[in-house]
Each structure stands twice: as structure tokens, then as C-alpha cells.
Predicted model as a PDB file, atoms N, CA, C, CB and O in Angstrom, pLDDT in the B-factor column:
MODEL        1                                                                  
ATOM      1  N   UNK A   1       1.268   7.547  -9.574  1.00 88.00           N  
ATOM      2  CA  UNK A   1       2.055   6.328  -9.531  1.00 88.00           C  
ATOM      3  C   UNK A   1       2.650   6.160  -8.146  1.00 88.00           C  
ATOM      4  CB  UNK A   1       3.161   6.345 -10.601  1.00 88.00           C  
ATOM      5  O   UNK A   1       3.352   7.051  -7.668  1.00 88.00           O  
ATOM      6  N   UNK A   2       2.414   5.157  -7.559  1.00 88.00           N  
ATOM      7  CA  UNK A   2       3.242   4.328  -6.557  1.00 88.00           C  
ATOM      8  C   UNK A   2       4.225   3.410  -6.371  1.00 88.00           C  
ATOM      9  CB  UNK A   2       2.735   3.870  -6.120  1.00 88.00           C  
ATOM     10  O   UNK A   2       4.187   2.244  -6.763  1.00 88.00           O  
ATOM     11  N   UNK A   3       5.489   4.166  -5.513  1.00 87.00           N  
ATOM     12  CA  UNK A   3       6.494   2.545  -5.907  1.00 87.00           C  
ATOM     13  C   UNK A   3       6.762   2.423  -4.677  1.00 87.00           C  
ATOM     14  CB  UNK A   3       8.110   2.473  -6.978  1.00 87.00           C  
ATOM     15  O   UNK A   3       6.848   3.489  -4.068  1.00 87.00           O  
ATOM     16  N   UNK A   4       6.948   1.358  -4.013  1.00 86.00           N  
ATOM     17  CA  UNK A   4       7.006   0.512  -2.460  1.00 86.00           C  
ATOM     18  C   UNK A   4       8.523  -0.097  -2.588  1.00 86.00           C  
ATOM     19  CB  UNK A   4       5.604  -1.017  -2.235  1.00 86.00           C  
ATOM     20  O   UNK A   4       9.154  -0.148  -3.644  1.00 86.00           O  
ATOM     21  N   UNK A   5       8.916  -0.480  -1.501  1.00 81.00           N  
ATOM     22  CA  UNK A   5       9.674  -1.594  -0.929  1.00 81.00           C  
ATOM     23  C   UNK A   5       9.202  -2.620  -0.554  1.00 81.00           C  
ATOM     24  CB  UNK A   5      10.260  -1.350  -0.048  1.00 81.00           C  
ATOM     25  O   UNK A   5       8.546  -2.358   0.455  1.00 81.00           O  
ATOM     26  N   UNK A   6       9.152  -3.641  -0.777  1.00 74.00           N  
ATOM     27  CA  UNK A   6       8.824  -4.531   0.308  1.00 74.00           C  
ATOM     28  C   UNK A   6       9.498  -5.381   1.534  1.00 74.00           C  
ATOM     29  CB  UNK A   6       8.372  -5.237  -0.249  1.00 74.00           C  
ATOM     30  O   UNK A   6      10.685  -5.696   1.460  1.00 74.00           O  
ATOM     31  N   UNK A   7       8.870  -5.664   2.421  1.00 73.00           N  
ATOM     32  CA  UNK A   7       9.808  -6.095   3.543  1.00 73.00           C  
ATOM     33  C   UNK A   7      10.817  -7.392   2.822  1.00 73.00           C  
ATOM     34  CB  UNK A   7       8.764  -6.693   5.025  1.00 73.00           C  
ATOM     35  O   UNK A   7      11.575  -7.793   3.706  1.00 73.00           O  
ATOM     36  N   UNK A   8      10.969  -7.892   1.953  1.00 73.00           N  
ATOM     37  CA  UNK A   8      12.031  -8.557   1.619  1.00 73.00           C  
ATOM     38  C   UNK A   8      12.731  -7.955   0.635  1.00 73.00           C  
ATOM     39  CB  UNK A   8      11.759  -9.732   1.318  1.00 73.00           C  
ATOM     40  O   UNK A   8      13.468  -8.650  -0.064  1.00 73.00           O  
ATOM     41  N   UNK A   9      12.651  -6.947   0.473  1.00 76.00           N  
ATOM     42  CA  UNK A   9      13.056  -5.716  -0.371  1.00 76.00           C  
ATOM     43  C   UNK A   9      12.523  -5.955  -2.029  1.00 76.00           C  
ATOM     44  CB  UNK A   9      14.882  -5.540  -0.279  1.00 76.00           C  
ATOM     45  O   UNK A   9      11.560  -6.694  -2.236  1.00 76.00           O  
ATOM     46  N   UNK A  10      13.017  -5.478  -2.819  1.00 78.00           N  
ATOM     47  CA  UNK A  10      12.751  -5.299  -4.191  1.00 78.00           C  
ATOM     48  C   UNK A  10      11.274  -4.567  -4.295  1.00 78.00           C  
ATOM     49  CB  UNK A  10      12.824  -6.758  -4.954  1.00 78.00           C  
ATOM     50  O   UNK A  10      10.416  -4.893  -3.475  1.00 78.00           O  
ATOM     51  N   UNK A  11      10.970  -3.548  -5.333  1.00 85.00           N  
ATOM     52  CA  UNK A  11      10.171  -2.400  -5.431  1.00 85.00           C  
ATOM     53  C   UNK A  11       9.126  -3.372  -6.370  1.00 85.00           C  
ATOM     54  CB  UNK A  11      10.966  -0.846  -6.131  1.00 85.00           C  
ATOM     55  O   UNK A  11       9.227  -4.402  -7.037  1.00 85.00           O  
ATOM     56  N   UNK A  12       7.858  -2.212  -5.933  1.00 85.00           N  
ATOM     57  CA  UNK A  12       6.792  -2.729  -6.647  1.00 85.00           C  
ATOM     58  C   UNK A  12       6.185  -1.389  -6.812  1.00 85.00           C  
ATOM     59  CB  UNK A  12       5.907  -3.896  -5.948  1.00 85.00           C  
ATOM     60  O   UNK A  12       6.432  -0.459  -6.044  1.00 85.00           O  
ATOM     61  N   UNK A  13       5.395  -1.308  -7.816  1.00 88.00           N  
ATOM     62  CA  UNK A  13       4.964  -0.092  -8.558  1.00 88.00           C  
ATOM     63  C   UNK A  13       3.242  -0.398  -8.936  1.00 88.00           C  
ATOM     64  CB  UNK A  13       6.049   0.115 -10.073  1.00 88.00           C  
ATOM     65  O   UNK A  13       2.858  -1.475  -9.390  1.00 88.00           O  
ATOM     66  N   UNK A  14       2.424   0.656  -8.675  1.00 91.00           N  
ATOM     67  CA  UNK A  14       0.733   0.879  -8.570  1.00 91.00           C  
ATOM     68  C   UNK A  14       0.447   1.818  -8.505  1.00 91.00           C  
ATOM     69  CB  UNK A  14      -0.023   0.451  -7.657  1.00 91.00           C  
ATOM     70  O   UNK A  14       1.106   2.737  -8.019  1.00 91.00           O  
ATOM     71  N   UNK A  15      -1.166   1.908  -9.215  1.00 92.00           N  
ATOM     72  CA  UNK A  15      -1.162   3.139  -9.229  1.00 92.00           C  
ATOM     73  C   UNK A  15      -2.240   3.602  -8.689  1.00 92.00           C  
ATOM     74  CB  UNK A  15      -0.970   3.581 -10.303  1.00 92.00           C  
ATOM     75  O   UNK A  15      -3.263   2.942  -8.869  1.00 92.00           O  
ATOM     76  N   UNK A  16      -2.322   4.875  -7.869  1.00 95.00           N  
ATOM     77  CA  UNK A  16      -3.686   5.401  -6.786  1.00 95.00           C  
ATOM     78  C   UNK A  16      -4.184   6.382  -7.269  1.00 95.00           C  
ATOM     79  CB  UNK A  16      -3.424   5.867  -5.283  1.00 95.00           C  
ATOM     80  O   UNK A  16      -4.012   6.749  -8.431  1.00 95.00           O  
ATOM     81  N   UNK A  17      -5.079   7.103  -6.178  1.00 95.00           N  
ATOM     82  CA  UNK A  17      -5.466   8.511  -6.459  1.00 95.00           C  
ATOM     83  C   UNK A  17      -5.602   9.316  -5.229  1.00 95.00           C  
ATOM     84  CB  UNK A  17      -6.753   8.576  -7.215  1.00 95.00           C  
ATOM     85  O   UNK A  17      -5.599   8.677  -4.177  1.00 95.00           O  
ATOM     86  N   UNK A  18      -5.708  10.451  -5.170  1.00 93.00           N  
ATOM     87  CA  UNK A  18      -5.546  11.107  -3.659  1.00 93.00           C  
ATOM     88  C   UNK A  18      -6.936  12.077  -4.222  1.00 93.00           C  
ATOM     89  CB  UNK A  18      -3.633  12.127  -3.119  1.00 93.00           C  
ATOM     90  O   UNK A  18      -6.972  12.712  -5.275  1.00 93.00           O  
ATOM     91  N   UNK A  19      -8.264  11.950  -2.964  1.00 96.00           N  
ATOM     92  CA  UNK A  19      -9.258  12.796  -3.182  1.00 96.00           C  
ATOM     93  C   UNK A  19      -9.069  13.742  -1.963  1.00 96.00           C  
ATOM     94  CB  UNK A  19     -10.645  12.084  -3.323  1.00 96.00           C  
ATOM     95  O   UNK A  19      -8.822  13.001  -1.011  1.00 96.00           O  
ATOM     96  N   UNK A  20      -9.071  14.972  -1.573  1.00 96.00           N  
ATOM     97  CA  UNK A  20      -8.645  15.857  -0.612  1.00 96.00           C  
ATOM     98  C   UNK A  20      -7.540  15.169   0.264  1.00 96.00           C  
ATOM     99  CB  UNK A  20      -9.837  16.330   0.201  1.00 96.00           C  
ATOM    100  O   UNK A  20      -6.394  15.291  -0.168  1.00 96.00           O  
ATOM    101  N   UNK A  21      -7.754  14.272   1.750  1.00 96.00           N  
ATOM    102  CA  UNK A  21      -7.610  13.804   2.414  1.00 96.00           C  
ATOM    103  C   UNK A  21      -6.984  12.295   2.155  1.00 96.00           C  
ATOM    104  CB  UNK A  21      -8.520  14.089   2.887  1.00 96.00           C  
ATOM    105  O   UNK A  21      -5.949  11.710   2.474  1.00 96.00           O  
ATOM    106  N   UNK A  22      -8.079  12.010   1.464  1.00 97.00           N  
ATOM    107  CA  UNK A  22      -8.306  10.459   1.488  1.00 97.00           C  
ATOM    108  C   UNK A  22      -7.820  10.307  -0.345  1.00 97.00           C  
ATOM    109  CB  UNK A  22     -10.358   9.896   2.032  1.00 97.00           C  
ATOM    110  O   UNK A  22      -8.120  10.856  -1.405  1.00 97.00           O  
ATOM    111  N   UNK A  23      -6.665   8.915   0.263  1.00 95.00           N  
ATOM    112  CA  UNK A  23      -5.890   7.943  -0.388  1.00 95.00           C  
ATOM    113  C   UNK A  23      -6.390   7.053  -0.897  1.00 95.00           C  
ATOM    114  CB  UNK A  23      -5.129   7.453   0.202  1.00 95.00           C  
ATOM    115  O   UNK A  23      -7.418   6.840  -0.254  1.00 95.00           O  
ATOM    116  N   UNK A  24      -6.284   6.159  -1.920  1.00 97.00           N  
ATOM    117  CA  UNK A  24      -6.225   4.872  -2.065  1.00 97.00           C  
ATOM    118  C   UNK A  24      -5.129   4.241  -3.641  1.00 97.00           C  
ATOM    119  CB  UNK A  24      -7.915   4.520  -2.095  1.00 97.00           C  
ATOM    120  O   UNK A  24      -4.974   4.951  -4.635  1.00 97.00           O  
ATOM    121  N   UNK A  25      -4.707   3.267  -3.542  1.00 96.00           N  
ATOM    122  CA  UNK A  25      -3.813   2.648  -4.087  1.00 96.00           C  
ATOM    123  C   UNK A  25      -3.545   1.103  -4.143  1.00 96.00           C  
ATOM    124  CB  UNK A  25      -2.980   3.189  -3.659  1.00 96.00           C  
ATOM    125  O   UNK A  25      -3.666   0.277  -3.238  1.00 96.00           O  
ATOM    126  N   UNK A  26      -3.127   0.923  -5.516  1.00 95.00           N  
ATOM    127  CA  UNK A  26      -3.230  -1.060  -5.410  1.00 95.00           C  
ATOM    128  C   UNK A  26      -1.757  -1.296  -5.879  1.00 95.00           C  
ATOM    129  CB  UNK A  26      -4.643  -2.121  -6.813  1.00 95.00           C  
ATOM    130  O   UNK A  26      -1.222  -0.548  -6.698  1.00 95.00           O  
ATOM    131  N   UNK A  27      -1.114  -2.395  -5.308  1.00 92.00           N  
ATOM    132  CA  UNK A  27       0.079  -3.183  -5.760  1.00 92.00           C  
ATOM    133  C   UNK A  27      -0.216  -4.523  -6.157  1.00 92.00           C  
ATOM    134  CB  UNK A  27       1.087  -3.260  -4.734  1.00 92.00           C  
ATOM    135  O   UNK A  27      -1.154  -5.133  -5.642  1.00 92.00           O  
ATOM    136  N   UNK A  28       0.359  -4.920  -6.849  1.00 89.00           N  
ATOM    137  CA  UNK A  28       0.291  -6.181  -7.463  1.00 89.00           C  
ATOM    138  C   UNK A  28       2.088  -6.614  -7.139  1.00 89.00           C  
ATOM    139  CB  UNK A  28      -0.326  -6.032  -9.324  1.00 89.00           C  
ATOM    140  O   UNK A  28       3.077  -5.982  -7.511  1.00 89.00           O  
ATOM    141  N   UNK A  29       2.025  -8.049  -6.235  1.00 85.00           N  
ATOM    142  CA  UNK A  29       3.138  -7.940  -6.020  1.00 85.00           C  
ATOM    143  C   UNK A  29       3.387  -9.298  -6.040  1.00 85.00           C  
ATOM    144  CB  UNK A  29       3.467  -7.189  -4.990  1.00 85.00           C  
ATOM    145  O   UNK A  29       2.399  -9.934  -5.674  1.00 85.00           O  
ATOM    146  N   UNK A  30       4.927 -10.396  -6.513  1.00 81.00           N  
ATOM    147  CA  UNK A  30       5.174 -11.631  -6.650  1.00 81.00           C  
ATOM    148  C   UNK A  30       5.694 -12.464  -5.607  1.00 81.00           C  
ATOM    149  CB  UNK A  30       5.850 -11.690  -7.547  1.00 81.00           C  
ATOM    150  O   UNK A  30       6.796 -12.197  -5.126  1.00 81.00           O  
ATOM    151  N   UNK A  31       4.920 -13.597  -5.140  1.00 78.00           N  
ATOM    152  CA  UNK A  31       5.435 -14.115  -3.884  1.00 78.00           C  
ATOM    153  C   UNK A  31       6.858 -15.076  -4.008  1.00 78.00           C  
ATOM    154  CB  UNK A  31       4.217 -14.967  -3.245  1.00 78.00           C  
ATOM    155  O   UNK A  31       7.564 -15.208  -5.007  1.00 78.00           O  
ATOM    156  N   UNK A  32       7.037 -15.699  -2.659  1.00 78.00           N  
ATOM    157  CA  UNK A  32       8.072 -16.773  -3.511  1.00 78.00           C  
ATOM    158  C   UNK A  32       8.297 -17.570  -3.843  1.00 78.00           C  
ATOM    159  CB  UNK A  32       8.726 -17.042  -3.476  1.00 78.00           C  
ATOM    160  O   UNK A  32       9.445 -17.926  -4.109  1.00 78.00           O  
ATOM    161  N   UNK A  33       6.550 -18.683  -4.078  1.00 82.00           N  
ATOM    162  CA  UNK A  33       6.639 -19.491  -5.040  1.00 82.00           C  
ATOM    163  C   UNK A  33       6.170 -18.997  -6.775  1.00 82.00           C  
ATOM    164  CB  UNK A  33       5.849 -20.569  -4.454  1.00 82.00           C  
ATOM    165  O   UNK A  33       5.678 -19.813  -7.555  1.00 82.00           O  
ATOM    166  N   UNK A  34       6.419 -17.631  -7.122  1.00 83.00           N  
ATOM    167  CA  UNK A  34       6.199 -16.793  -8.457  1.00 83.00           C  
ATOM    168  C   UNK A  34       4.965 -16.993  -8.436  1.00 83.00           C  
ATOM    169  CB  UNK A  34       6.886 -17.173  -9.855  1.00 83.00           C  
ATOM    170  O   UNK A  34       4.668 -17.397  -9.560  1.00 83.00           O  
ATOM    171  N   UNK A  35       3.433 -16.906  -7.344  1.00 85.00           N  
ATOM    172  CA  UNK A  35       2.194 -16.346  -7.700  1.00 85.00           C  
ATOM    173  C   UNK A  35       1.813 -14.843  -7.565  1.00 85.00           C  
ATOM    174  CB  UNK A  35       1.341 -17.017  -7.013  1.00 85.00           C  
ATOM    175  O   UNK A  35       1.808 -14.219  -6.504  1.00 85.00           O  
ATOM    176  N   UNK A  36       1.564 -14.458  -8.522  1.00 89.00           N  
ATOM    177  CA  UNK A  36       1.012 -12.882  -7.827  1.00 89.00           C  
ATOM    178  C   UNK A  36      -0.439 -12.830  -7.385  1.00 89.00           C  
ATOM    179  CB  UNK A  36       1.098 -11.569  -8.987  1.00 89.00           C  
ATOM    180  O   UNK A  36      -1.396 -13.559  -7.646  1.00 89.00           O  
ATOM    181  N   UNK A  37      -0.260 -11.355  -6.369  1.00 89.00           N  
ATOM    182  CA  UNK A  37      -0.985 -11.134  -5.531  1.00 89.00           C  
ATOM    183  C   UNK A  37      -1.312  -9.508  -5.798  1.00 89.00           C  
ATOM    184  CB  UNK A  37      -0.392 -11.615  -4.266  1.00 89.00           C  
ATOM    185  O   UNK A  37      -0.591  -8.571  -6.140  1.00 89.00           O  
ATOM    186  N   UNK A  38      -2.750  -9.618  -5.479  1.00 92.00           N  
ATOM    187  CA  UNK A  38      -2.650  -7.765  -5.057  1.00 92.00           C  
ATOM    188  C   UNK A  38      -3.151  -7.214  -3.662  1.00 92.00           C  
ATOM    189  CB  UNK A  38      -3.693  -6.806  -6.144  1.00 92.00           C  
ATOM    190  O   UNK A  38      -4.285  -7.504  -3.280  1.00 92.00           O  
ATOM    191  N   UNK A  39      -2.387  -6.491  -2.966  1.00 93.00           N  
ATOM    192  CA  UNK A  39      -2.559  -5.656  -2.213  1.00 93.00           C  
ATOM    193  C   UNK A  39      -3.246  -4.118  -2.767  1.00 93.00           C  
ATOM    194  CB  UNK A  39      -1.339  -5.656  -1.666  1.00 93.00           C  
ATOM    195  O   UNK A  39      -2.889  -3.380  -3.686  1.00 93.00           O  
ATOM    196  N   UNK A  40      -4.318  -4.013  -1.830  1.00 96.00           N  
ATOM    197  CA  UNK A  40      -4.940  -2.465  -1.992  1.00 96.00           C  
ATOM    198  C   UNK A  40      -5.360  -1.768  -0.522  1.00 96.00           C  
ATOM    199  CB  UNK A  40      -6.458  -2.535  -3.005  1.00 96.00           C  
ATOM    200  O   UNK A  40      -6.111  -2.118   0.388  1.00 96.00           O  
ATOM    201  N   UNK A  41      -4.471  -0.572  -0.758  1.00 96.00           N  
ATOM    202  CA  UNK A  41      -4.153  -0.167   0.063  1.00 96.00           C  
ATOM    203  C   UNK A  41      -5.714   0.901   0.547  1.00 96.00           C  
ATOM    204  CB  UNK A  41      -2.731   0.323  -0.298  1.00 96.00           C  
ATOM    205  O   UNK A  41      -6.711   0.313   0.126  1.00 96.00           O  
ATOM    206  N   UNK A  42      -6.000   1.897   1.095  1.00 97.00           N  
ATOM    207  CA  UNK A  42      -6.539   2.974   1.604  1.00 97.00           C  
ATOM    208  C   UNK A  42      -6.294   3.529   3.018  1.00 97.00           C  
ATOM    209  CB  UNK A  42      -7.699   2.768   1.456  1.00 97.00           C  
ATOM    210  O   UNK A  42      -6.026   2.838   4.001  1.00 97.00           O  
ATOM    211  N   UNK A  43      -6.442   5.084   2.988  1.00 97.00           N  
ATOM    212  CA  UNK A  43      -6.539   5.680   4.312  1.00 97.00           C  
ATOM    213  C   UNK A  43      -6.366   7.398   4.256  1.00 97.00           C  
ATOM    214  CB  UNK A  43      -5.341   4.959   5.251  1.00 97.00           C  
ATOM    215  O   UNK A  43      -6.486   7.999   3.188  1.00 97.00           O  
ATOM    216  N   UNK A  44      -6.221   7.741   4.889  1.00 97.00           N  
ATOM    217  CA  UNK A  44      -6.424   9.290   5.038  1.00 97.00           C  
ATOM    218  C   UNK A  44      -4.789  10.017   5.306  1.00 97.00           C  
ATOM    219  CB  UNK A  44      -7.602   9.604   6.539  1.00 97.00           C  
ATOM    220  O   UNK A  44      -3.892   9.385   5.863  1.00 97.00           O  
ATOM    221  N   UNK A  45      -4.639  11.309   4.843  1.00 95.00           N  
ATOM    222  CA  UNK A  45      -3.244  12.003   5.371  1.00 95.00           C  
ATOM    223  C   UNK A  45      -3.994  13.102   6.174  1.00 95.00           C  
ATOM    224  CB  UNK A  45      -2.033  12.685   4.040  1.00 95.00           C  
ATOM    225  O   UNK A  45      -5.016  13.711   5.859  1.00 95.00           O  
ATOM    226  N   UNK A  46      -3.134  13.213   7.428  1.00 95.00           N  
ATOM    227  CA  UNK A  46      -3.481  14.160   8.352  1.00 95.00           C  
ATOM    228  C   UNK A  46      -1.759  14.844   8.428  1.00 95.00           C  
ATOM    229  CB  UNK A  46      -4.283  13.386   9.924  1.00 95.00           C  
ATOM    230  O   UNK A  46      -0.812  14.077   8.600  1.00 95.00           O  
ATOM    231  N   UNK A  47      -1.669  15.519   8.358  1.00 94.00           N  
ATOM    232  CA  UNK A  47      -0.704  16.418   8.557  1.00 94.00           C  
ATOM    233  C   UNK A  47       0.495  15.718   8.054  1.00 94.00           C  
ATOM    234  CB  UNK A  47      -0.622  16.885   9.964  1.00 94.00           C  
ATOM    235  O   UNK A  47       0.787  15.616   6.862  1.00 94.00           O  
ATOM    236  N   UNK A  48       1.431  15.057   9.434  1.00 95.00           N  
ATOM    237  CA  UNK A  48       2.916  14.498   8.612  1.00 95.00           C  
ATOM    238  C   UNK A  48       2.731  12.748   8.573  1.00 95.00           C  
ATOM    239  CB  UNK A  48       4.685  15.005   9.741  1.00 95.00           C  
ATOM    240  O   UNK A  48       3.640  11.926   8.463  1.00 95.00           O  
ATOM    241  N   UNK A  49       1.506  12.531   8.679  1.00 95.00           N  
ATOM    242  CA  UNK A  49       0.560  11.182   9.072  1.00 95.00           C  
ATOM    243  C   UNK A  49       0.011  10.572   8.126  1.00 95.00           C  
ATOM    244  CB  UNK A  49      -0.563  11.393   9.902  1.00 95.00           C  
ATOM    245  O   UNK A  49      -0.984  11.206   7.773  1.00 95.00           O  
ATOM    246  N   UNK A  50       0.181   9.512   7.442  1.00 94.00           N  
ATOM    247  CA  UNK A  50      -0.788   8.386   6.787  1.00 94.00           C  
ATOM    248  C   UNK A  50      -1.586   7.109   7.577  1.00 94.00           C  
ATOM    249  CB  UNK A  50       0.099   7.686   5.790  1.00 94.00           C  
ATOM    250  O   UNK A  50      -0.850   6.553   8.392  1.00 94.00           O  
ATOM    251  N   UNK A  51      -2.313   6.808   7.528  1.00 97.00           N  
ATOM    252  CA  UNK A  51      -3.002   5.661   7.910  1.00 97.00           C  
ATOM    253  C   UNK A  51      -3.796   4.963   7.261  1.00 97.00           C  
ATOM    254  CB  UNK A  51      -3.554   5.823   8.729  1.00 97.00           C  
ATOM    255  O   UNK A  51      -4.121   5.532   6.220  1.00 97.00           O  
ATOM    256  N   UNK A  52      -4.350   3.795   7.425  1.00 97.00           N  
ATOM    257  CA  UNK A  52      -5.663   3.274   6.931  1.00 97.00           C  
ATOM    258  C   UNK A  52      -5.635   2.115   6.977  1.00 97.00           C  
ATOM    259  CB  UNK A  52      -6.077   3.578   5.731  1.00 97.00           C  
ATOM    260  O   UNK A  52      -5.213   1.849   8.102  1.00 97.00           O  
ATOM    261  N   UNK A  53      -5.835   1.165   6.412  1.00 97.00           N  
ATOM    262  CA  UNK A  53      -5.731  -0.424   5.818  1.00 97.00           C  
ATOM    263  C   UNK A  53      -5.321  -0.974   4.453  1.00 97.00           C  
ATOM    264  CB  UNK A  53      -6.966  -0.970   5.871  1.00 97.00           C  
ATOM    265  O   UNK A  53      -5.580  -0.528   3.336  1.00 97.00           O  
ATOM    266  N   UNK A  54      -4.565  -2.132   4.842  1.00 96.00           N  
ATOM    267  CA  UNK A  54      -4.574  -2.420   3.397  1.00 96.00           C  
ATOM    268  C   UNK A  54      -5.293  -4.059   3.618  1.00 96.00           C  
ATOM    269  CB  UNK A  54      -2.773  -2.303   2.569  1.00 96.00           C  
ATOM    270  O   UNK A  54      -5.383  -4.821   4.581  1.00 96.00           O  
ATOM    271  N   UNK A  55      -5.757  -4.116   2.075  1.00 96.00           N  
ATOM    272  CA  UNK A  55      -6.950  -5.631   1.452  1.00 96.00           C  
ATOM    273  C   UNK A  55      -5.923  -6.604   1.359  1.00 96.00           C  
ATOM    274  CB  UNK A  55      -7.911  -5.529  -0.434  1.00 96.00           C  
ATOM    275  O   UNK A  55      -5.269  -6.402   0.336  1.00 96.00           O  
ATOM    276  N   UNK A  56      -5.489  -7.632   2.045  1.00 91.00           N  
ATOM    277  CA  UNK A  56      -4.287  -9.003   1.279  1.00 91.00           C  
ATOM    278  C   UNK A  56      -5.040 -10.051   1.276  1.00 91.00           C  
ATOM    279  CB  UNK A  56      -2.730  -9.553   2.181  1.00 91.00           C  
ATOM    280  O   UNK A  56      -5.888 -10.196   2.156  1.00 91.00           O  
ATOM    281  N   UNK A  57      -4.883 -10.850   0.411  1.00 89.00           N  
ATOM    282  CA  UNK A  57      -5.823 -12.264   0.303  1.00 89.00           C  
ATOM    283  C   UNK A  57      -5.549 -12.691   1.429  1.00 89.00           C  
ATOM    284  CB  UNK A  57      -5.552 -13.435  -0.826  1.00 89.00           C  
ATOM    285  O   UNK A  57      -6.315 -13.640   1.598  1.00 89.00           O  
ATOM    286  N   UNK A  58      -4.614 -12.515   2.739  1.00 89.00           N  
ATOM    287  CA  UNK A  58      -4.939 -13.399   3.849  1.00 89.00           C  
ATOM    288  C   UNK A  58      -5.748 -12.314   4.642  1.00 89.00           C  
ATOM    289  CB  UNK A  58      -3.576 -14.115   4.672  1.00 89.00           C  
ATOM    290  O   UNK A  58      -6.033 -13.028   5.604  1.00 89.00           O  
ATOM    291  N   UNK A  59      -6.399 -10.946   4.971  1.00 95.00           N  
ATOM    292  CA  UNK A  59      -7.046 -10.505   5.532  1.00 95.00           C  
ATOM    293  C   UNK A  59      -6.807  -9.145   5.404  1.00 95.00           C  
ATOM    294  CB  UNK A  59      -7.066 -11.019   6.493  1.00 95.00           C  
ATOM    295  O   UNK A  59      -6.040  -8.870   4.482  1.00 95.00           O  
ATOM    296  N   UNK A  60      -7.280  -8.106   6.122  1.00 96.00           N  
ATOM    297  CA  UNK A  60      -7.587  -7.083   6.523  1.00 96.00           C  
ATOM    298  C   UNK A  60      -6.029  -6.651   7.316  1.00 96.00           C  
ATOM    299  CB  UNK A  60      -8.975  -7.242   7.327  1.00 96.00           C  
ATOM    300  O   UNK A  60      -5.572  -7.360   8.213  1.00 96.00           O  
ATOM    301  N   UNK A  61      -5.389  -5.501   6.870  1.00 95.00           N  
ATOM    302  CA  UNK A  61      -4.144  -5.011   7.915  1.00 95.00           C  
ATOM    303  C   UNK A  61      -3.852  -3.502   7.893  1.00 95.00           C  
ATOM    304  CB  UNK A  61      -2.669  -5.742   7.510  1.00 95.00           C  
ATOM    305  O   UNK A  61      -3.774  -2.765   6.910  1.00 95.00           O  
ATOM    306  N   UNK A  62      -3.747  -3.285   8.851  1.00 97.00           N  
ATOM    307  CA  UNK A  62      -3.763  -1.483   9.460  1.00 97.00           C  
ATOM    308  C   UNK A  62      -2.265  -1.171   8.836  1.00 97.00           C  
ATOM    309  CB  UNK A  62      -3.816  -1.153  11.719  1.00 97.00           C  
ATOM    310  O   UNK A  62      -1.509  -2.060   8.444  1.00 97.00           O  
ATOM    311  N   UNK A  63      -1.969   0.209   8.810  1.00 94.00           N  
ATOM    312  CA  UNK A  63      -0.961   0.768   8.129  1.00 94.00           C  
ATOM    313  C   UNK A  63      -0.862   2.040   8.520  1.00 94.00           C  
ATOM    314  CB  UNK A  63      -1.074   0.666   6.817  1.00 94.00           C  
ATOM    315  O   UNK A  63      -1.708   2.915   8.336  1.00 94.00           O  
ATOM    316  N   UNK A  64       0.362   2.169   9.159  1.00 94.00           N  
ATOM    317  CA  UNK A  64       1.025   3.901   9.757  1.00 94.00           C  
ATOM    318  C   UNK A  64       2.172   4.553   8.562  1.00 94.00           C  
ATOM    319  CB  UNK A  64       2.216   3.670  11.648  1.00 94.00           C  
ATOM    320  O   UNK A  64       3.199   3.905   8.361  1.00 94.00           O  
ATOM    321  N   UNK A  65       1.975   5.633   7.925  1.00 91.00           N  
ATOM    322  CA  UNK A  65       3.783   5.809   8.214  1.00 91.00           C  
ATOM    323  C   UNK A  65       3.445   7.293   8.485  1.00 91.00           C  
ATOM    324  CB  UNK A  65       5.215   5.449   6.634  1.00 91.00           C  
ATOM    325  O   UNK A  65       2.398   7.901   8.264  1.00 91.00           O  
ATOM    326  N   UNK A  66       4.625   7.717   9.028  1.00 91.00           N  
ATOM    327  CA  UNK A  66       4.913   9.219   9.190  1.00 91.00           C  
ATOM    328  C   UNK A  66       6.232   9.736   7.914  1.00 91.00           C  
ATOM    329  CB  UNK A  66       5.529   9.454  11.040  1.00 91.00           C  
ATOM    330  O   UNK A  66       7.097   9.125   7.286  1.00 91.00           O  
ATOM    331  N   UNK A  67       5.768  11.207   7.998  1.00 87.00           N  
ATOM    332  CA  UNK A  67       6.929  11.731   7.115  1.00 87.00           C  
ATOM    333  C   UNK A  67       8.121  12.193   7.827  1.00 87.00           C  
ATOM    334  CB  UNK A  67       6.488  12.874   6.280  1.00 87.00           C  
ATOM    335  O   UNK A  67       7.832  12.680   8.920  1.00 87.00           O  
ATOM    336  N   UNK A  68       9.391  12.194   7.548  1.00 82.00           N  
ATOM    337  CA  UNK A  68      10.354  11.736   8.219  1.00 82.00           C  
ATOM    338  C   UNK A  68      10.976  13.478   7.904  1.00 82.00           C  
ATOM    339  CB  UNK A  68      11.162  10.113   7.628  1.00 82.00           C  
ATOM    340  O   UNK A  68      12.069  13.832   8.345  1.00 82.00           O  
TER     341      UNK A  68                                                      
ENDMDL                                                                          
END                                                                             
């Protein structure tokens, strides 16, 4: 299970799978005229490192985070 923030805050929850390395994960999340959407995420963990892309109906977008 996955739960996010989003940049206008309030949490959203999906669910992934982790194969060795490599991630992937989907959100389904509500815009603000109340249509939903899904985001799906993928990418790899390297040490204190995530990366990859995520799928949004407006295109293709890269994705960092580090562990803090």
C-alpha cells in the first residue's frame, strides 16, 4: 500500500509492488473540478534514491526523492 501527499495537500492511497530494485505503483487521485484521474508511477531504488516516471493523462513526468 501507498499513501502520498499531494502538492495541494490531502493524501491519496494505491497500491504497488516492489520486484528486487524496481518499483511500480498507481494513484487514483480527485481534481478540482471532482474528475478523477490516475497517476502510475515506476522506477528503480538505488541505495537512499528513488527515481523513474510517472504516466498523467497530460504526459510523461520524471520523479526523484531521496531518503531523508
Amino acid at each position: 500500500t501507498v499513501t502520498m501527499t499531494g502538492p495541494r495537500g490531502g493524501e491519496a492511497s494505491g497500491e504497488g509492488t516492489i520486484q528486487g530494485n524496481a518499483l511500480q505503483w498507481s494513484i487514483t487521485r480527485t481534481g478540482p473540478e471532482g474528475n478523477q484521474f490516475t497517476i502510475k508511477y515506476s522506477g528503480t531504488v538505488e541505495g537512499t534514491t528513488m527515481s523513474g516516471t510517472a504516466e498523467t493523462p497530460r504526459g510523461s513526468v520524471n520523479w526523484k526523492a531521496t531518503k531523508k
